[in-house]
N, C-alpha and C positions, 0 to 999 in steps of 0.2 A: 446836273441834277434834272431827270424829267417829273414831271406832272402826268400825273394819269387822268384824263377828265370823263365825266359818266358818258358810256357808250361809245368812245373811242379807241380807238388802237394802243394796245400797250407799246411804250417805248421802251427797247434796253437801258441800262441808265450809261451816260458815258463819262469813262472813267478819265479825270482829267490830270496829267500829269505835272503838279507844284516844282519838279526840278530839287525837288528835299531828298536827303538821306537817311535812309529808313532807320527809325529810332535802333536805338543802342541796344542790343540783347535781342534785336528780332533778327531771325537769319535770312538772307540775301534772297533766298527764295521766295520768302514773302514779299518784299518788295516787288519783284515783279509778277504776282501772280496776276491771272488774268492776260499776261503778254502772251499766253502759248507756245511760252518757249521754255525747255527747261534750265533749271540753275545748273549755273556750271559753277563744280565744288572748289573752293577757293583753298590754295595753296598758304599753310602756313610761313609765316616771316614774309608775308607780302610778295609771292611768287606769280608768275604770270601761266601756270596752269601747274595740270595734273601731272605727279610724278610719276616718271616709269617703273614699273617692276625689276628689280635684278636679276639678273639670273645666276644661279646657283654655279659657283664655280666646281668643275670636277677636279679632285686631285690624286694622280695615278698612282697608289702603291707600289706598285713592281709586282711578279711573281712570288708566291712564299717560300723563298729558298728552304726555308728552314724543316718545314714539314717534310717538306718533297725529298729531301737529303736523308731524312732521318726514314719516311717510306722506302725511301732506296736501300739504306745500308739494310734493313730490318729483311728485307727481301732477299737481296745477296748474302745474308746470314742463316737465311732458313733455307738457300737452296743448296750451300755449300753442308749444311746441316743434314739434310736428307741427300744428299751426292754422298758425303763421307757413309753415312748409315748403308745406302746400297751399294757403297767400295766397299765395307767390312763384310755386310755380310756374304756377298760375293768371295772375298778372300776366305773367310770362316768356311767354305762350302766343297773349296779347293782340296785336292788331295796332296798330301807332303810331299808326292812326286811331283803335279805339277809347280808347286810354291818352289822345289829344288831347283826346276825345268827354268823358270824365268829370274836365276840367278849369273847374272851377264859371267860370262868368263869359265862359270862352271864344266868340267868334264865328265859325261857319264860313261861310264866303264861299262855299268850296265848292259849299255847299247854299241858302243864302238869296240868293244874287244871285249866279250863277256868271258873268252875260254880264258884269262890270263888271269881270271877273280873265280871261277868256278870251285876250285879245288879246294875243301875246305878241312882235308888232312890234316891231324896233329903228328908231327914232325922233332925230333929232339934235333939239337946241332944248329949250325949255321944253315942259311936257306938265302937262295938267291932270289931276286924279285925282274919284275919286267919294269914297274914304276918303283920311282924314288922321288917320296919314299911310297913304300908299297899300297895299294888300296885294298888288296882282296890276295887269295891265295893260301897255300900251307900254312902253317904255323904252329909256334911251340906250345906244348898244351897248358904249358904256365899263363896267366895273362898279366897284363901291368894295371895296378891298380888305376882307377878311372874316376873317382870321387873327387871331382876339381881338383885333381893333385898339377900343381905347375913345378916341373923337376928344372933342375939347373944344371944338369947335365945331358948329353944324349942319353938313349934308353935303345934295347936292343929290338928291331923290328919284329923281330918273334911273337915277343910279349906285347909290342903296341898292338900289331894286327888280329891276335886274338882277343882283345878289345873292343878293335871295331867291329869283328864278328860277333860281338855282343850289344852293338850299336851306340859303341861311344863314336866321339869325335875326338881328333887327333890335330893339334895346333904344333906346328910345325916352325923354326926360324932359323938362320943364320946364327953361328952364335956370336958371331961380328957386328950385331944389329944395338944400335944406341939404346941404354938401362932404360931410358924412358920409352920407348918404342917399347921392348920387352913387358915393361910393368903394363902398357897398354892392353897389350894384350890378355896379359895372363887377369886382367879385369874382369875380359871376356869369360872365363876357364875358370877361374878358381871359386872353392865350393860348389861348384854345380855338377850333377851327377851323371855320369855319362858324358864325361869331357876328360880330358887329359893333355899335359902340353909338354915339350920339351926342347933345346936346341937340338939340331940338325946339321950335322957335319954336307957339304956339296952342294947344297941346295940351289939350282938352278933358277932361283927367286928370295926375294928377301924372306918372304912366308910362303906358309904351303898348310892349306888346312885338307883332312881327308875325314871321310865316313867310309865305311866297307861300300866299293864302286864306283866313290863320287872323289872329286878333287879338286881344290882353287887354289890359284900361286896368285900373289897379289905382291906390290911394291909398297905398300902404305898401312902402317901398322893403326892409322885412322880411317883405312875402307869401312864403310856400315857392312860390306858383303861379309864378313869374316863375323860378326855375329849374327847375321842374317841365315851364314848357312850351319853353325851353331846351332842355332834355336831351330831349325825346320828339320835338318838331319838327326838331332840329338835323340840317339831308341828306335828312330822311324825307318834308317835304314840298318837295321838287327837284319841276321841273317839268322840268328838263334834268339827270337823275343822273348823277354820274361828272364833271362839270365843276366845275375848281376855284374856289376864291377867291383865290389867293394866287400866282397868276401870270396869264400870257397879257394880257389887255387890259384892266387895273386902272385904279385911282386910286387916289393917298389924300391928297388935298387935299380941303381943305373949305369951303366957302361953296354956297348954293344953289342957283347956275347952273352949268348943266351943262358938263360939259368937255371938250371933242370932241378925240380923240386919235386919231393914229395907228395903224391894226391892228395887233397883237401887241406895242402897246408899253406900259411902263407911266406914270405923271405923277404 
């Protein structure tokens, strides 16, 4: 403790340290103030300093498969989407020649022997052909009815061929070919208009489908081609368009000789 006496120098007062423990409820930092040091913040449970900070653990998800799969498929679905849309309409744009043209196996008489299909004569009698069975040529002026009829007998070429000059199609078989095979077919044909089907005595193939020019022999009464060329030839290749099958001067009797009928009637 100092004394300040009149007209003397002030003295700091100095602080004298008792070796006591700073009362109960006063914080550490009081005790020493006046040290010029500062308080170091004391560790709860009696610890010997300041505790470090943690660091935040990262923990890695993965990729999200699940989004990214489901972006995926959503995209391979809209492009397959718009691929199919400009295949149709591309095929929609095509002409029945060419859709006929890129049927594998196909033959066009058209183009490889047109003089043997020209002649579009009606003819009474038997008549001989260059193909068998015929694609084009003479023929009797009777025709064989064409309204999905599936006959179960041969039918005479006369009357099938002035058919397809009316632009049916003509389904053709062995008549040796297994019922189920047969009924296959005649799925294709029957009820549908500008079609017609029958067995086929020789045939050089198990089937044989024709429109006036065109022709496919096939071994598989489950080829897609045999309604393929059904549907694209069926009217389109008419050599007389606009004439029916299913009236005016038909038939639909069957055996191989031809049947000479009366104008406008049917038999």
């Amino acid at each position: 403790m100092s004394i300040s006496t009149p007209g003397g120098p002030q003295r700091r007062p100095t602080v004298v340290s008792t070796g006591k423990k700073p009362a109960a409820g006063r914080p550490a930092a009081d005790a020493k103030a006046g040290s010029g040091k500062p308080a170091t913040p004391q560790r709860s449970g009696g610890g010997k300093g300041p505790r470090k900070p943690i660091t935040p653990v990262k923990v890695s998800q993965g990729r999200p498969w699940g989004p990214i799969a489901l972006f995926v498929a959503v995209g391979v679905l809209a492009t397959a989407i718009i691929g199919y849309g400009a295949w149709a309409t591309f095929k929609g744009s095509q002409s029945w020649q060419d859709k006929a043209a890129q049927i594998e196996g196909i033959v066009n008489f058209r183009k490889t022997d047109p003089e043997s299909i020209s002649d579009q004569e009606h003819r009474a009698g038997k008549i001989e052909y260059k193909q068998s069975p015929p694609v084009g040529g003479p023929h009797n002026p009777t025709w064989q009815r064409c309204l999905g009829d599936v006959y179960d007998a041969p039918i005479a070429n006369e009357h099938a061929l002035h058919s397809l000059e009316h632009g049916a199609v003509w389904l053709t078989y062995r008549p040796d070919l297994p019922v189920a095979d047969v009924e296959k077919l005649a799925s294709v044909i029957r009820n549908n208009d500008f079609m017609l089907m029958s067995p086929y005595e020789g045939l050089d193939a198990p089937i044989s489908v024709q429109a006036w020019g065109y022709q496919l022999k096939l071994d598989n009464a489950d080829d897609p081609r045999i309604k393929e060329f059904a549907t694209v030839l069926a009217q389109n290749a008419s050599v007389e368009p606009g004439v029916p099958c299913s009236s005016g001067n038909y038939t639909t009797g069957t055996g191989t000789e031809p049947r000479e009928l009366e104008p406008s009637m049917g038999g």
